[in-house]
C-alpha atoms as an extended CHARMM CRD file, in Angstrom:
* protein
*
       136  EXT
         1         1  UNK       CA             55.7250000000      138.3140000000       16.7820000000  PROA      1               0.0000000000
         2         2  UNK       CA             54.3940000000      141.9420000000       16.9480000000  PROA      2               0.0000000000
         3         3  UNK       CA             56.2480000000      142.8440000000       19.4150000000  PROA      3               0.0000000000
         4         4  UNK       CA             59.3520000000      141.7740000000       18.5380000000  PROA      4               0.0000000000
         5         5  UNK       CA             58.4060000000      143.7040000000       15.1700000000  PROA      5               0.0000000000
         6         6  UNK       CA             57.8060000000      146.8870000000       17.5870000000  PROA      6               0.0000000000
         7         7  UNK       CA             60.7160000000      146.4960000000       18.7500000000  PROA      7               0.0000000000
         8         8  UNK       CA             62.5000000000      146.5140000000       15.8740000000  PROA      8               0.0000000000
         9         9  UNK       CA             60.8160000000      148.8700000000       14.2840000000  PROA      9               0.0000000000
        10        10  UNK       CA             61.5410000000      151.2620000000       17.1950000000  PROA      10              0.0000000000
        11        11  UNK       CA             65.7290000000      150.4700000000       17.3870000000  PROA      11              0.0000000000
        12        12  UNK       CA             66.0290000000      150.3800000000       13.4790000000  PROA      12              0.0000000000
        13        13  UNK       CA             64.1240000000      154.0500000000       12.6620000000  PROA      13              0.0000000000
        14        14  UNK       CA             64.5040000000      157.6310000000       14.1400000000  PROA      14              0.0000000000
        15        15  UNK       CA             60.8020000000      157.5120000000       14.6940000000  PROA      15              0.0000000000
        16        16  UNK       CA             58.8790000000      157.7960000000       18.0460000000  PROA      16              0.0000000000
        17        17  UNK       CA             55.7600000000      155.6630000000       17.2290000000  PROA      17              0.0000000000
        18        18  UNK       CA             52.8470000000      156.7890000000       19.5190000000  PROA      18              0.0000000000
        19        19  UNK       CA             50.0890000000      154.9210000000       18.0640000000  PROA      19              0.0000000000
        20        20  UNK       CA             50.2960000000      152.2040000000       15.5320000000  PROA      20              0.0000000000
        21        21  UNK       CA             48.3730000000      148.9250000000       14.1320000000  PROA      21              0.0000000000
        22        22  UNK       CA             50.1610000000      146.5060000000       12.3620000000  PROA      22              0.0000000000
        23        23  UNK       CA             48.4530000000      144.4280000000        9.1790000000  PROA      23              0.0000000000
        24        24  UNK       CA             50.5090000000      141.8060000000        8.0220000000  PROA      24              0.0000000000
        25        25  UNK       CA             51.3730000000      141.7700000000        3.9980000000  PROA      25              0.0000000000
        26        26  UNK       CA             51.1190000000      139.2290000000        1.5670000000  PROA      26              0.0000000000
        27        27  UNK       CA             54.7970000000      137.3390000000        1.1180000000  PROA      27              0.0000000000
        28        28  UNK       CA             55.4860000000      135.4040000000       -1.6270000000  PROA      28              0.0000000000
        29        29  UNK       CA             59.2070000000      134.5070000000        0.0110000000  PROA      29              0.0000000000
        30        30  UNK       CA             57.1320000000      132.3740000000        2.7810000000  PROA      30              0.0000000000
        31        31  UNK       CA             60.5870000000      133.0860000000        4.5590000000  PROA      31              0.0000000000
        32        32  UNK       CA             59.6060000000      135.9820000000        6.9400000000  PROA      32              0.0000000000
        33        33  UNK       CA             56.2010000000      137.4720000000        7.8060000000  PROA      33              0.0000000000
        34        34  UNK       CA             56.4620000000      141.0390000000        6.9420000000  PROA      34              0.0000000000
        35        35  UNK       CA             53.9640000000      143.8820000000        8.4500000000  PROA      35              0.0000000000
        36        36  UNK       CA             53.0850000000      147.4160000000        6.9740000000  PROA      36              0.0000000000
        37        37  UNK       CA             52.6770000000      149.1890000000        9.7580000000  PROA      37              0.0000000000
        38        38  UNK       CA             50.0050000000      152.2340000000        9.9780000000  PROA      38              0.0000000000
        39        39  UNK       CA             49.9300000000      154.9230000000       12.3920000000  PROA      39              0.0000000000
        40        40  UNK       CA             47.5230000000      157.4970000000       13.4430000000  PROA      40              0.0000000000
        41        41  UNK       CA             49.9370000000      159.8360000000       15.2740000000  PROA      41              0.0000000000
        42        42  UNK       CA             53.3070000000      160.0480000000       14.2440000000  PROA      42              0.0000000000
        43        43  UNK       CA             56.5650000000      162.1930000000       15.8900000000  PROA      43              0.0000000000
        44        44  UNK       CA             59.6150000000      162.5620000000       13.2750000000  PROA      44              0.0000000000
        45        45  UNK       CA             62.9710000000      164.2180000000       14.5750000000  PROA      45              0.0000000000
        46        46  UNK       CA             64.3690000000      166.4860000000       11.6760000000  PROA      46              0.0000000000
        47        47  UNK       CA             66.7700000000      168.7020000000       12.7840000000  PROA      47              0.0000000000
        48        48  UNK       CA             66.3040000000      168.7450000000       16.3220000000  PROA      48              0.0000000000
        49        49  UNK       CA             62.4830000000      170.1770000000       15.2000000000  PROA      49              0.0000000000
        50        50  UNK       CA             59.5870000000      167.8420000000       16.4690000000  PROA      50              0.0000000000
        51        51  UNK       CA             56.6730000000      167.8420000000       14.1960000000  PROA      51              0.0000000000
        52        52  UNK       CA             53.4280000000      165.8970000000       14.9280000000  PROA      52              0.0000000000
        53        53  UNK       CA             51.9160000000      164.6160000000       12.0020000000  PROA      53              0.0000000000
        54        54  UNK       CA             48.3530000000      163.3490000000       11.9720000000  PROA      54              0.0000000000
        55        55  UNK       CA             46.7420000000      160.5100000000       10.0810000000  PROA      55              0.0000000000
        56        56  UNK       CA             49.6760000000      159.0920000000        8.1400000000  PROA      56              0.0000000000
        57        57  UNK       CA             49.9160000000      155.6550000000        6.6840000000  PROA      57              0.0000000000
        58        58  UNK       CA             54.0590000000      154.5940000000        6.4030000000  PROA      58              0.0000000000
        59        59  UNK       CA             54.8100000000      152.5760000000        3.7730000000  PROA      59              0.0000000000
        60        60  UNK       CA             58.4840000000      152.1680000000        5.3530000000  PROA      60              0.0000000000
        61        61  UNK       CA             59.8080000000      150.8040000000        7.8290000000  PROA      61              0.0000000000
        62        62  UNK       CA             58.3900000000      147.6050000000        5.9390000000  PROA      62              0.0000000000
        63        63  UNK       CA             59.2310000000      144.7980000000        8.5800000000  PROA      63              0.0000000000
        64        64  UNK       CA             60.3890000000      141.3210000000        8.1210000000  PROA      64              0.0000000000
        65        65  UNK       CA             60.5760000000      139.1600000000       11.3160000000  PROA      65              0.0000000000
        66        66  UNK       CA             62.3650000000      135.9770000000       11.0820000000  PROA      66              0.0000000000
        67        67  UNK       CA             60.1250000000      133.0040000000       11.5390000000  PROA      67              0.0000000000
        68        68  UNK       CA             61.3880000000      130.7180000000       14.2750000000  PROA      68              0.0000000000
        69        69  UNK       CA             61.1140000000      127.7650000000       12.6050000000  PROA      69              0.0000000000
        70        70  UNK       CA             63.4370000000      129.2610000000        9.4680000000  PROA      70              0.0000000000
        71        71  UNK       CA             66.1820000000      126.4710000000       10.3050000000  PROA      71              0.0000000000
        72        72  UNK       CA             65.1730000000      123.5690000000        9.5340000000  PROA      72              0.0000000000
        73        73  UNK       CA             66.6220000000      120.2230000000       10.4860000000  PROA      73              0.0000000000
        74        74  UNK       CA             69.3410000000      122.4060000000       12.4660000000  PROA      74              0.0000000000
        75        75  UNK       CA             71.1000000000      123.1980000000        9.1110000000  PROA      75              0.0000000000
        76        76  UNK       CA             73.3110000000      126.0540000000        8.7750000000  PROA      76              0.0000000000
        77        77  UNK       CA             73.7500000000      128.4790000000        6.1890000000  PROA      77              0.0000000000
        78        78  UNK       CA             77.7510000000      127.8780000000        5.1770000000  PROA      78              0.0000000000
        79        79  UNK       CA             79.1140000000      131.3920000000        5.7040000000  PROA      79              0.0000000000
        80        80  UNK       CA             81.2470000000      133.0860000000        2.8200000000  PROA      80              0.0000000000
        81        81  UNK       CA             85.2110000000      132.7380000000        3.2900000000  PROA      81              0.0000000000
        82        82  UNK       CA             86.9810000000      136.2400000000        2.8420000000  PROA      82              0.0000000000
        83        83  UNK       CA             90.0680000000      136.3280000000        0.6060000000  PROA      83              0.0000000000
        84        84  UNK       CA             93.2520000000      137.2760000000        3.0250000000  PROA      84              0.0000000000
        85        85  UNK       CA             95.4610000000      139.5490000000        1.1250000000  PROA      85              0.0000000000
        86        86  UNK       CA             98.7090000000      138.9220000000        0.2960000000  PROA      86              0.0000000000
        87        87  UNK       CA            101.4170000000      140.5370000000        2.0980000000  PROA      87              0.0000000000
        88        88  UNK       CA            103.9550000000      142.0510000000       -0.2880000000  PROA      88              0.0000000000
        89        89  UNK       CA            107.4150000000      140.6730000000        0.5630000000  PROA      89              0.0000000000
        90        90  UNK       CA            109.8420000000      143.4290000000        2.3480000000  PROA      90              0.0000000000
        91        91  UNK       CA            112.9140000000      143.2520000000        0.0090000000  PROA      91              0.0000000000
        92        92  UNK       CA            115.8750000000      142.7650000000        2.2610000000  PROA      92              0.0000000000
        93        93  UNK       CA            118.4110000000      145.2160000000        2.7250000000  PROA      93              0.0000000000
        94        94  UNK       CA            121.9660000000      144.1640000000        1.9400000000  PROA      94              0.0000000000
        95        95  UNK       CA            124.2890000000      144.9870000000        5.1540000000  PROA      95              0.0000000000
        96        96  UNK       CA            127.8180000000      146.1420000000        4.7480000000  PROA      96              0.0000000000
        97        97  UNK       CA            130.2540000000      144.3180000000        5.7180000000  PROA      97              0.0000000000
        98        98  UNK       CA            132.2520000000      146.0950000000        8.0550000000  PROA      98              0.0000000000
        99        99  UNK       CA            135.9330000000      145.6250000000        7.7870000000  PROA      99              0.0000000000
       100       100  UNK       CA            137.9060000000      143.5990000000       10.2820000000  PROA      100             0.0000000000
       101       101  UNK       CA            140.4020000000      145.5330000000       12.3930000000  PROA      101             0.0000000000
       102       102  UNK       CA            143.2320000000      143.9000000000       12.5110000000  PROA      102             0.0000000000
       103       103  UNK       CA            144.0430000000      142.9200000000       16.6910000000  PROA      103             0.0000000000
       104       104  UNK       CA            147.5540000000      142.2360000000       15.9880000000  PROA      104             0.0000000000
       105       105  UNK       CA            148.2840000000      145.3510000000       15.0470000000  PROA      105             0.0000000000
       106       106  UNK       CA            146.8990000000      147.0620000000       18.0160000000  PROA      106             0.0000000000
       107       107  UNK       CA            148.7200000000      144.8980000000       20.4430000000  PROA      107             0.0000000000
       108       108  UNK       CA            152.0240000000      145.2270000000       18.3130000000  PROA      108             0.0000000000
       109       109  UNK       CA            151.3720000000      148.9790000000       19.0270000000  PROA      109             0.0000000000
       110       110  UNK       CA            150.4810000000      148.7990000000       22.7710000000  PROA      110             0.0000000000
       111       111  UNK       CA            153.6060000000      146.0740000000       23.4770000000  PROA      111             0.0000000000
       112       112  UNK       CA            155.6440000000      149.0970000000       21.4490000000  PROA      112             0.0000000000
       113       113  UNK       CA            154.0970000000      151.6750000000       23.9640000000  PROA      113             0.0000000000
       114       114  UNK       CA            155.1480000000      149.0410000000       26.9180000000  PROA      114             0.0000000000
       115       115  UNK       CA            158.7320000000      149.1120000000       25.6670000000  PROA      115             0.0000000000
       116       116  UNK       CA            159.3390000000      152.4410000000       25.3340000000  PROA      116             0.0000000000
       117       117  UNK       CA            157.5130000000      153.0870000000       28.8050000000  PROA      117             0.0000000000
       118       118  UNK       CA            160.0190000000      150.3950000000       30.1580000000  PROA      118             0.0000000000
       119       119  UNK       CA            163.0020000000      151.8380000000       28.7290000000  PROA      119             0.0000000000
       120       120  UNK       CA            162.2020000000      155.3520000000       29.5820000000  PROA      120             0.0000000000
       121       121  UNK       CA            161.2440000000      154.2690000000       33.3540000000  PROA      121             0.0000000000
       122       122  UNK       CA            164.7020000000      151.8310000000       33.3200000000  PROA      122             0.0000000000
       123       123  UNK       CA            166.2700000000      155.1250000000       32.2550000000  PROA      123             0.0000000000
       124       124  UNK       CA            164.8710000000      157.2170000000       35.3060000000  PROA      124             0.0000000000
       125       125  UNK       CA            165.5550000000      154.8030000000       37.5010000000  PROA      125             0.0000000000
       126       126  UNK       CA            169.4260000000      154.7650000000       36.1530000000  PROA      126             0.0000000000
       127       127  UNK       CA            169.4990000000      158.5390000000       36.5800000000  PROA      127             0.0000000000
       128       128  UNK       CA            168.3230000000      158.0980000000       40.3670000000  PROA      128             0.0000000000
       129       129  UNK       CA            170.5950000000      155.1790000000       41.2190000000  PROA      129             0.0000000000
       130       130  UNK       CA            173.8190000000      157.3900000000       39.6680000000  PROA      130             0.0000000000
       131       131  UNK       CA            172.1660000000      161.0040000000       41.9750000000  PROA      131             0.0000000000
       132       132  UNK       CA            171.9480000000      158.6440000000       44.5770000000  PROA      132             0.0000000000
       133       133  UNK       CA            175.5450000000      157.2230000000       44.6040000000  PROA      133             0.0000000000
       134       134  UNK       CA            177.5180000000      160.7100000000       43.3140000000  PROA      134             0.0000000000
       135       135  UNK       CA            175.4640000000      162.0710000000       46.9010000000  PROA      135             0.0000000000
       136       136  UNK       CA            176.9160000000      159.2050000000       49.4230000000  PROA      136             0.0000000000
């Protein structure tokens, strides 16, 4: 029990304990035993500065170590649910409708293309045949 008290006492506080005696305190919980602990030579980090001081009785850290026989029966203490947060609700953008294109007209166009491309190669090809015929 003390040393798991040293222990703690040594990961919880910025305090290099180099000699110590623990007395054990008077708890009216009954839950945990608690210990004052009282040290003859003492080294406190302030600053980066070590400082030895002598003779000093800490009041703090005042200790509690769990008793091991704390859970009784194997019951467990029912843990606290945290409230989730409501999401706020992304308002939905409206999309535009886009406006049809109208295929017919397109291939009304390209057939018209196709036509005159026709004609005007029917026309060429006229021209030749008539070259071709005023030559024999």
């Amino acid at each position: 029990m003390v040393q798991k008290a040293i222990e703690y006492a040594l990961r919880s506080t910025a305090v290099t304990l180099l000699l110590g005696v623990f007395k054990p305190v008077n708890n009216d919980l009954g839950l945990t035993e608690a210990f004052k602990l009282e040290i003859t030579k003492i080294k406190v980090q302030k600053n980066g500065i070590e400082e030895i001081l002598e003779q000093k009785t800490v009041q703090k850290p005042t200790i509690t170590v769990p008793r091991l026989n704390s859970n009784k029966n194997g019951k467990k203490k029912k843990k606290r649910k945290k409230k989730k947060k409501k999401k706020k609700k992304k308002k939905k953008k409206k999309k535009k409708k886009k406006k049809k294109k109208n295929k017919n007209k397109k291939k009304k166009k390209k057939k018209k293309k196709n036509k005159n491309k026709n004609k005007n190669n029917n026309k060429k090809k006229k021209k030749k045949k008539k070259k071709k015929k005023m030559n024999s």
